[in-house]
C-alpha positions as CSV (number, residue, x, y, z in Angstrom):
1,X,82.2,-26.4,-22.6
2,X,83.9,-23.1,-22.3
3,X,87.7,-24.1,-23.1
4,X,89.3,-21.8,-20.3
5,X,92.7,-23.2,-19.6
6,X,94.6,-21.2,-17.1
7,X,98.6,-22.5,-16.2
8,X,100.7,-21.3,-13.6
9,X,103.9,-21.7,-13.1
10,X,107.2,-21.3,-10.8
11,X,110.1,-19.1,-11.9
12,X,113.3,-21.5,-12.2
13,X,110.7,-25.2,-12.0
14,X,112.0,-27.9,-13.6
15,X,110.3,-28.2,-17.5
16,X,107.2,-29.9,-17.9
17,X,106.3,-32.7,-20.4
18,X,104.2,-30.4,-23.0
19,X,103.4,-33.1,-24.9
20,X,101.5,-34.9,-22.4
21,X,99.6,-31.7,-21.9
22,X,98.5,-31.5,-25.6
23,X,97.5,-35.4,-25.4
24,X,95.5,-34.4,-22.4
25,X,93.5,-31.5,-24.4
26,X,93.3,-33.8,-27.2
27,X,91.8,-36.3,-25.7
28,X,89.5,-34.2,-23.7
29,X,88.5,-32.5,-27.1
30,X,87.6,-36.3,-28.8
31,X,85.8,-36.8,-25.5
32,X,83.5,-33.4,-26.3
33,X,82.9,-34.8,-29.2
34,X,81.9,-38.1,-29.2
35,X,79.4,-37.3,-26.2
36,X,77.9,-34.3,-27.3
37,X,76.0,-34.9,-24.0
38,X,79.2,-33.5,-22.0
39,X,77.7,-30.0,-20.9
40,X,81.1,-29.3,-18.6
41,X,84.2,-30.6,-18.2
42,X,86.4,-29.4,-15.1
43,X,89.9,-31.1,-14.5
44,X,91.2,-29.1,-11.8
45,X,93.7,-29.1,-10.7
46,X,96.4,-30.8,-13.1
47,X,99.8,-31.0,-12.6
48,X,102.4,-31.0,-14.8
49,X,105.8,-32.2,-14.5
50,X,108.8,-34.0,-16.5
51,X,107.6,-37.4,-16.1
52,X,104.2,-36.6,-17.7
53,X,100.9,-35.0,-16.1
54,X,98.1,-36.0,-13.3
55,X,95.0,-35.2,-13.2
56,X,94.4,-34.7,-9.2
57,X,90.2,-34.2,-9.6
58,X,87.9,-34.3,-12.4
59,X,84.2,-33.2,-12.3
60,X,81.9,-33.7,-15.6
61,X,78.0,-32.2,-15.9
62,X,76.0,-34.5,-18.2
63,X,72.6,-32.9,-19.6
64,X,70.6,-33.6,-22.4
65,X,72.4,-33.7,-26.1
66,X,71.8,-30.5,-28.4
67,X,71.0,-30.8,-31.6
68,X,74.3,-30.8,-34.1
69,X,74.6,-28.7,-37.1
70,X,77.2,-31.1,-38.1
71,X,75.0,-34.1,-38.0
72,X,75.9,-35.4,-41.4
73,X,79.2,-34.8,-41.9
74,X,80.0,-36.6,-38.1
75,X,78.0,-39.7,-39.9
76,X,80.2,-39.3,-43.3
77,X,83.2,-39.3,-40.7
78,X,82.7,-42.3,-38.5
79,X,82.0,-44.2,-41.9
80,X,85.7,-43.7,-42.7
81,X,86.9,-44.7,-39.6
């Protein structure tokens, strides 16, 4: 995945729920990397506003799993969980 995150936004707007937006990458990020199968992850576009966030289209490539350096210490993880 290659993490660009561009926002936009109008001089005098209304403020927009920031929180909701870090959820949104957060939860994004646990998706990456629970499915290391996830070769792309597009959400475009997203829209941001007081009440919380939307997510207006959404487009995921799948392709085979690489192999993780990580490997053992994601096992020693999930054990704890």
């Amino acid at each position: 995945m290659d993490g660009g995150l561009k926002a936009r936004s109008t001089r005098g707007a209304m403020p927009v729920d920031h929180a909701a937006l870090h959820d949104l990458i957060a939860r994004v990020s646990v998706l990456a990397d629970d499915h290391p199968e996830l070769a792309h992850v597009r959400l475009n576009p997203v829209m941001a506003h007081q009440e919380g966030i939307e997510v207006l289209g959404a487009s995921i490539r799948v392709a085979p799993a690489p192999t993780r350096a990580d490997a053992e210490r994601r096992v020693r993880l999930a054990a704890r969980r």
